[in-house]
C-alpha positions as CSV (number, residue, x, y, z in Angstrom):
1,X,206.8,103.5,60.7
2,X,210.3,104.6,62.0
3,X,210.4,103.5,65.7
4,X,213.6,104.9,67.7
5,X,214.4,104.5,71.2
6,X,215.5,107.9,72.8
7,X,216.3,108.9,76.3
8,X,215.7,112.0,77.9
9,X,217.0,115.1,76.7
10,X,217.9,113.2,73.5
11,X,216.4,114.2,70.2
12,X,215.9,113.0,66.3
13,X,215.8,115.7,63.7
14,X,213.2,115.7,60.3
15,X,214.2,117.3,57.5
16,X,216.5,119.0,58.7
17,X,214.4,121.7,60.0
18,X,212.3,119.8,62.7
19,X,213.6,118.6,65.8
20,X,211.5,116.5,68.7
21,X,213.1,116.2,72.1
22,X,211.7,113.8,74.4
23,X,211.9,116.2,78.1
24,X,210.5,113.9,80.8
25,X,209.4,110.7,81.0
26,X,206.9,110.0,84.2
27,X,205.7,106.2,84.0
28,X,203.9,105.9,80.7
29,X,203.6,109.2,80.2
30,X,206.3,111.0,77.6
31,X,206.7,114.9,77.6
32,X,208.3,116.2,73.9
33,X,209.3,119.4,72.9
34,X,208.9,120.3,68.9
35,X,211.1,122.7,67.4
36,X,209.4,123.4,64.0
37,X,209.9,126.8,61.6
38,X,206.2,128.8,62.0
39,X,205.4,127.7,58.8
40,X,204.7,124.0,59.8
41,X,201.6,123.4,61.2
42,X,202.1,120.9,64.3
43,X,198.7,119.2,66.1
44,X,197.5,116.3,68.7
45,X,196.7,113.7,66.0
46,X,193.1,114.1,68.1
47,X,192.9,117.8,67.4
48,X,193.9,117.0,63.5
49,X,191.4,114.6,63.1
50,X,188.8,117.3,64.1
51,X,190.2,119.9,61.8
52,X,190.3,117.2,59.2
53,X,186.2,116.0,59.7
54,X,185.2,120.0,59.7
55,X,187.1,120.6,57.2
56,X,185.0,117.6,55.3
57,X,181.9,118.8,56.7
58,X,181.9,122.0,55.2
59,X,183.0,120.5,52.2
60,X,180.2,118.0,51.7
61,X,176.8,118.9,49.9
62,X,175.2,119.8,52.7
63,X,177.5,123.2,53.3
64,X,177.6,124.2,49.4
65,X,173.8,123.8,49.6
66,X,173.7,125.6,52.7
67,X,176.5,128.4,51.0
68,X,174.2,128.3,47.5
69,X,170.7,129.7,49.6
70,X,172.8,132.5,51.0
71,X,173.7,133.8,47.4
């Protein structure tokens, strides 16, 4: 893991195409703004980890079982 410092209204870029701007900073609490092309899918790690487990759950035996008995 990468670990920069940054202050506010300073940035880092990634890949040339993404840039992350720390806005505010109010006690431990950080406000960033993400600049990515439409194409790039950007989550809460929390809200990726959900996609992530549905995605698994329909995946698992139980959902092609499930899929099978409505053909």
């Amino acid at each position: 893991m990468l670990a920069l410092s940054r202050k506010k209204n300073e940035a880092i870029v990634i890949n040339n195409n993404i840039e992350i701007t720390v806005l505010e900073v109010k006690g431990e609490q950080v406000k960033i703004g993400i600049s990515a092309p439409k194409e790039v899918p950007v989550y809460r790690k929390e809200v990726y980890i959900q996609i992530q487990e549905s995605n698994q759950e329909s995946t698992s035996a139980g959902g092609i079982d499930s899929l099978k008995s409505l053909l």
